[in-house]
MIDRENDO-363654 format. One record per residue (C-alpha): residue number from 1; residue in three letters; x, y, z. Coordinates in Angstrom, 2 decimals, decimal comma. Example, Ala and Ser with C-alpha at 12.3 -4.5 7.8 and 13.67 -1.06 7.14 Angstrom:
REM residues 2
+-----+-----+---------+---------+---------+
!   i !  aa !       X !       Y !       Z !
+-----+-----+---------+---------+---------+
!   1 ! ALA !   12,30 !   -4,50 !    7,80 !
!   2 ! SER !   13,67 !   -1,06 !    7,14 !
+-----+-----+---------+---------+---------+
REM end
This chain:
REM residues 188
+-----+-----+---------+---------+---------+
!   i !  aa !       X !       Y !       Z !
+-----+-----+---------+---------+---------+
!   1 ! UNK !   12,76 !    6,88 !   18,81 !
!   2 ! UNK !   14,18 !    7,57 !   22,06 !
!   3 ! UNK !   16,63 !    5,23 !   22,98 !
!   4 ! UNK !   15,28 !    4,01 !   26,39 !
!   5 ! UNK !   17,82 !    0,88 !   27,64 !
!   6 ! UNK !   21,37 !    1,13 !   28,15 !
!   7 ! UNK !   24,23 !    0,63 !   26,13 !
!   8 ! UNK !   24,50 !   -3,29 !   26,86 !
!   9 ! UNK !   21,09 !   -3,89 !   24,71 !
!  10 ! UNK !   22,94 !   -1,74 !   21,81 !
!  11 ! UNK !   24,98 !   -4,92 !   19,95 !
!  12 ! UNK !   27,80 !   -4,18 !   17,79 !
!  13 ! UNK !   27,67 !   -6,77 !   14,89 !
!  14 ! UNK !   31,37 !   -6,44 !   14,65 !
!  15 ! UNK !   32,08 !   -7,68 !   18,03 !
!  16 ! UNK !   29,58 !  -10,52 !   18,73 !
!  17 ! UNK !   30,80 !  -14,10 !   18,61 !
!  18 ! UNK !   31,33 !  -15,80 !   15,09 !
!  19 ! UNK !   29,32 !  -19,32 !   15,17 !
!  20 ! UNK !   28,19 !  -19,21 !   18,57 !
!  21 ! UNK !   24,37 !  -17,97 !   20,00 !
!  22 ! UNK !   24,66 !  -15,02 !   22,37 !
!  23 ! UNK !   21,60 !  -15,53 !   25,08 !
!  24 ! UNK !   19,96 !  -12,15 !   26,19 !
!  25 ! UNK !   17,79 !  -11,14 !   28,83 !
!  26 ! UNK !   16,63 !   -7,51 !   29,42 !
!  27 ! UNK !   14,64 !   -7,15 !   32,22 !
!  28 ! UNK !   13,96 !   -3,12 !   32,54 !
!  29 ! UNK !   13,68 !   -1,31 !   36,26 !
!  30 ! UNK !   11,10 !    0,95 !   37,54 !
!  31 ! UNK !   12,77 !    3,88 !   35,89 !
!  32 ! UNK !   13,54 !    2,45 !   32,70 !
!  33 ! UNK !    9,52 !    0,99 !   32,47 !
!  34 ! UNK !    8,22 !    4,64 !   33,39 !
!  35 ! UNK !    9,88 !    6,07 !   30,54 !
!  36 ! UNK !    8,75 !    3,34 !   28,21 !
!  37 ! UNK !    5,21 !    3,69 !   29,56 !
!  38 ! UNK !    5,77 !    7,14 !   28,26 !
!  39 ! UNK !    7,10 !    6,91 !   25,56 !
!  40 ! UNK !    3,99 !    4,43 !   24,27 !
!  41 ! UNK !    1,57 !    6,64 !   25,57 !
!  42 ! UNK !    0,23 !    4,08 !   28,57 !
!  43 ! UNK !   -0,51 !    4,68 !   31,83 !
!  44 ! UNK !    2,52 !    2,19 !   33,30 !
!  45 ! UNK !    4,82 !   -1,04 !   32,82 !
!  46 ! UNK !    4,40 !   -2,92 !   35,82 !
!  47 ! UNK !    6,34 !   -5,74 !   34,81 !
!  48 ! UNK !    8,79 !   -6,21 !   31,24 !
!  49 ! UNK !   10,69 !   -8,99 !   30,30 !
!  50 ! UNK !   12,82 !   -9,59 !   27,08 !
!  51 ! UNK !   14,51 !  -12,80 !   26,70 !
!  52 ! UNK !   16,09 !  -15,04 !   23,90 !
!  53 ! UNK !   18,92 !  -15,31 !   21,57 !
!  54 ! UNK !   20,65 !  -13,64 !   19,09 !
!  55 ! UNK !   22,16 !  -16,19 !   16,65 !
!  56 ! UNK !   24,20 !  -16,69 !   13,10 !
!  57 ! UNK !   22,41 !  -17,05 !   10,19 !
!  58 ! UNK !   24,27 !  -18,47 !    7,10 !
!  59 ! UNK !   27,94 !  -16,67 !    7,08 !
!  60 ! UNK !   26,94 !  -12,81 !    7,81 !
!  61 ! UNK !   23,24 !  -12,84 !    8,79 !
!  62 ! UNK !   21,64 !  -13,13 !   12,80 !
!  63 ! UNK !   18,41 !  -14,58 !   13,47 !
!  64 ! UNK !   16,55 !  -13,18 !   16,59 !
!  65 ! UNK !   14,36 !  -15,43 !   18,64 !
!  66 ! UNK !   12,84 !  -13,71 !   21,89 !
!  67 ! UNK !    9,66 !  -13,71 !   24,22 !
!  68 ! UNK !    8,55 !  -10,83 !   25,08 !
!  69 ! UNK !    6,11 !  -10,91 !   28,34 !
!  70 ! UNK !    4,55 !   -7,38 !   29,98 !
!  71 ! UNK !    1,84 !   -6,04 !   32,12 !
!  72 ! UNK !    0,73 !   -2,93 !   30,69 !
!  73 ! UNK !   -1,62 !   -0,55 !   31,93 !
!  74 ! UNK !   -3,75 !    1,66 !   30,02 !
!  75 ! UNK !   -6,50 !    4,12 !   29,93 !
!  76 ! UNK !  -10,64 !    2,38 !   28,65 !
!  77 ! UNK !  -11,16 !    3,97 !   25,61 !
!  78 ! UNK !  -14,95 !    4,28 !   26,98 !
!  79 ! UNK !  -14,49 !    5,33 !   30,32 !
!  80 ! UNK !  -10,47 !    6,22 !   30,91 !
!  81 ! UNK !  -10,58 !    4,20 !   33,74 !
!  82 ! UNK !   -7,39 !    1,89 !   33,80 !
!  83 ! UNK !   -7,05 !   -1,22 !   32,13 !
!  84 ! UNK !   -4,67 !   -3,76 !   32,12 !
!  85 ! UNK !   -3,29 !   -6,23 !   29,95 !
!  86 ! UNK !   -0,97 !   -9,22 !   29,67 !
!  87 ! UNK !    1,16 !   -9,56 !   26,81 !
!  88 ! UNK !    2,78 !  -12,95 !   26,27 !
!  89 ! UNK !    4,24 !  -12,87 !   22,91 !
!  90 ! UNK !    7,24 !  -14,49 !   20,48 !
!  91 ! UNK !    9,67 !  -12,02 !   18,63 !
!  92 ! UNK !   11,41 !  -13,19 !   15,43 !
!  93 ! UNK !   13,06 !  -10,96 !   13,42 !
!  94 ! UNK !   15,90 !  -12,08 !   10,76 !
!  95 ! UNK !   18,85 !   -9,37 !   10,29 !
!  96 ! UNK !   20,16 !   -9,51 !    6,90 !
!  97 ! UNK !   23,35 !   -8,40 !    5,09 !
!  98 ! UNK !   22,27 !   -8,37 !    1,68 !
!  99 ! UNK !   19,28 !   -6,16 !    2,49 !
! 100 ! UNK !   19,22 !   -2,34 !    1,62 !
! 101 ! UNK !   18,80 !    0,16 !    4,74 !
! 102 ! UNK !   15,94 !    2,42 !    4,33 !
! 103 ! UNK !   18,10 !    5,54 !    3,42 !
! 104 ! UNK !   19,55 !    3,23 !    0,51 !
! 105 ! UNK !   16,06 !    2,56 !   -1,14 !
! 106 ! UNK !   14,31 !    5,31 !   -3,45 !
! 107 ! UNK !   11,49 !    7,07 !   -2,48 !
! 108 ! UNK !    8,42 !    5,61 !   -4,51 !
! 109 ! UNK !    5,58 !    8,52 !   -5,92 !
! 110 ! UNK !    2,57 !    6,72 !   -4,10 !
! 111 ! UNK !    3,91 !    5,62 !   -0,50 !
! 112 ! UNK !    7,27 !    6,40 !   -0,23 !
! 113 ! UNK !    9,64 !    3,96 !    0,84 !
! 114 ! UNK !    9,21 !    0,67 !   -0,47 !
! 115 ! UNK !    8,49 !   -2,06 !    2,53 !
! 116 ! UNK !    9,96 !   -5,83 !    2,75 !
! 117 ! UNK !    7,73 !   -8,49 !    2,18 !
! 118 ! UNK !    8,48 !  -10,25 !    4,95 !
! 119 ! UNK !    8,01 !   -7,98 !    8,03 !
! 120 ! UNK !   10,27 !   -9,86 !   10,71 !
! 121 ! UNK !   13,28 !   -9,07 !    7,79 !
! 122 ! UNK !   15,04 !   -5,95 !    8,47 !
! 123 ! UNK !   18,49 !   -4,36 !    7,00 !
! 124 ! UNK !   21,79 !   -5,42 !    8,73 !
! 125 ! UNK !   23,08 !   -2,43 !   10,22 !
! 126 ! UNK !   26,76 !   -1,37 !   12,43 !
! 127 ! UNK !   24,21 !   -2,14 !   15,63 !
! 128 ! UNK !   21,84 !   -4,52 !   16,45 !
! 129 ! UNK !   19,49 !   -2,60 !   18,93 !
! 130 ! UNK !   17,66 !   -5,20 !   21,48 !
! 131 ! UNK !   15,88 !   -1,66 !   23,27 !
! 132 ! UNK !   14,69 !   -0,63 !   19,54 !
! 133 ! UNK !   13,37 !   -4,15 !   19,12 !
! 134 ! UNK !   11,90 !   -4,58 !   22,51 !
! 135 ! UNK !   10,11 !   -1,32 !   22,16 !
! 136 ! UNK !    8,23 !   -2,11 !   18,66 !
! 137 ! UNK !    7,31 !   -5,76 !   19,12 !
! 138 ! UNK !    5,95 !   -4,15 !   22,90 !
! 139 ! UNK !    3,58 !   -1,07 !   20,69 !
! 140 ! UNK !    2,84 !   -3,50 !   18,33 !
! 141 ! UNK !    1,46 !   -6,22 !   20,88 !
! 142 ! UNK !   -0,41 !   -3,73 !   23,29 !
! 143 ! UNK !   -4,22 !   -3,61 !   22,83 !
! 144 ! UNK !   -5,63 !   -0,99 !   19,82 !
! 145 ! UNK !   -8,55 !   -0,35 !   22,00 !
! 146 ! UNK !   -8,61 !   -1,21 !   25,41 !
! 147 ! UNK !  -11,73 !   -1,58 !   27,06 !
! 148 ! UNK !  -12,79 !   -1,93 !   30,53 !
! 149 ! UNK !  -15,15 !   -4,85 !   31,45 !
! 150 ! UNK !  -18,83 !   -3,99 !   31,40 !
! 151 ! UNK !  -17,87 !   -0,32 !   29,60 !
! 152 ! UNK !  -20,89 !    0,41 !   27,49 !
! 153 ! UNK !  -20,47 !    1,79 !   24,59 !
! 154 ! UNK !  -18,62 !    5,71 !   24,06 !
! 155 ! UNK !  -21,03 !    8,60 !   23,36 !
! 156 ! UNK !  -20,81 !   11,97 !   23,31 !
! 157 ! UNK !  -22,79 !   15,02 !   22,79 !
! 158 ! UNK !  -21,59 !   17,92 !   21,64 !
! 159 ! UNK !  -22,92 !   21,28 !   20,32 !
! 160 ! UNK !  -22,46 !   25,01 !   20,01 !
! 161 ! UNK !  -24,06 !   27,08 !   22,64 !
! 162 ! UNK !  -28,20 !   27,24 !   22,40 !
! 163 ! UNK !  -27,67 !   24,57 !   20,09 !
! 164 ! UNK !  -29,17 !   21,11 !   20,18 !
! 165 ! UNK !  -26,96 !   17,99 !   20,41 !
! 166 ! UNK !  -27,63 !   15,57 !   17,45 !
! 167 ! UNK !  -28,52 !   11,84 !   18,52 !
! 168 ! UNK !  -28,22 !    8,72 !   16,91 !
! 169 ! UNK !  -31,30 !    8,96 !   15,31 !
! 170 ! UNK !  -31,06 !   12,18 !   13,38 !
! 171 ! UNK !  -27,28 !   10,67 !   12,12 !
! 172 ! UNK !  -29,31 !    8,30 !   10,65 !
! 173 ! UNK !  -31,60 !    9,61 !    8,07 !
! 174 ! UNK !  -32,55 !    6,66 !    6,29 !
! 175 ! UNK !  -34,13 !    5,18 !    9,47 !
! 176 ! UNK !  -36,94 !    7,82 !    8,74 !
! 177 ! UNK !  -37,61 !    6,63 !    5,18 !
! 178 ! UNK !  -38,31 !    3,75 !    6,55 !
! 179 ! UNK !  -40,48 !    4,55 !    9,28 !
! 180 ! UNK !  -42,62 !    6,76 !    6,19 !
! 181 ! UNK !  -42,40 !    3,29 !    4,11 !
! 182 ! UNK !  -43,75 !    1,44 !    6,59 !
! 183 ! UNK !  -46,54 !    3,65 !    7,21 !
! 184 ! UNK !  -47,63 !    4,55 !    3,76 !
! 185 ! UNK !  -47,56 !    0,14 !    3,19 !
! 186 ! UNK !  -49,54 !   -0,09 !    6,52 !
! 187 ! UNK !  -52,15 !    2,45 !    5,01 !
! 188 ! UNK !  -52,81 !    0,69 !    1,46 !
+-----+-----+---------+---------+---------+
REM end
């Protein structure tokens, strides 16, 4: 992922403070929320905020506690028109010492790489990277499907040229079986 903040929301794990909470707050400009918007695939971030702490867990191990608050602006999935959202949401995420990285674990047959348990546990790394973390909790809280209000539901009609579009009702060929039972029941 691109890496969209600057270097103060990059935290090297070496140099923060032993025993002591370090407070953040990230609060992204114009230019830094266009090229998040971007990089999401929205239409805009009109307003981002990323605050909380970063503190120690046990002797080697930081606990992350944030909120995470946004105004995001994206296209109806019915009618493109835009829609926005407000995302109000808490960020917890544990960094742990003991935990392999990803390039450390082998590659399972079936899926791959094998994935924690517990999803707000990730690997201790050199960096802790408040931009990576803002970014994923922000894709992970923005709406699936947005929807304008009072969008009916998306259609569409395609077909080659001379062609015929299909309709809901010849997709559906059991609804004629039982249009035919119902008439051969009515004539008995």
């Amino acid at each position: 992922m691109v890496k969209l903040l600057t270097d103060p929301a990059a935290l090297r794990v070496a140099e923060l403070p032993k025993g002591a909470s370090l407070p953040f707050d990230i609060v992204p400009d114009a230019a830094m929320r266009a090229a998040m918007a971007e990089e999401l695939g929205i239409n805009a971030l009109r307003k981002l905020t990323f605050r909380g702490t970063l503190a120690p867990l046990g002797r080697r191990d930081w606990q992350l506690s944030a909120q995470l608050g946004a105004t995001a602006q994206q296209a109806c999935i019915a009618t493109l028109e835009p829609v926005t959202s407000r995302i109000d949401t808490s960020i917890q995420r544990r960094f742990l010492s003991d935990m392999p990285r990803p390039e450390e674990l082998d590659p399972t047959p079936e899926d791959g790489v094998p994935m924690p348990e517990d999803e707000a546990e990730e690997p201790l790394g050199e960096v802790i990277d408040l931009a990576r973390v803002l970014i994923e909790a922000l894709a992970l809280a923005l709406p699936d499907y947005p929807r304008k209000d009072g969008a009916g539901p998306a259609s569409a009609a395609v077909a080659p040229p001379g062609e015929v579009p299909l309709d809901d009702d010849a997709i559906k060929p059991f609804a004629g079986l039982a249009a035919l039972k119902a008439r051969m029941e009515d004539g008995d």
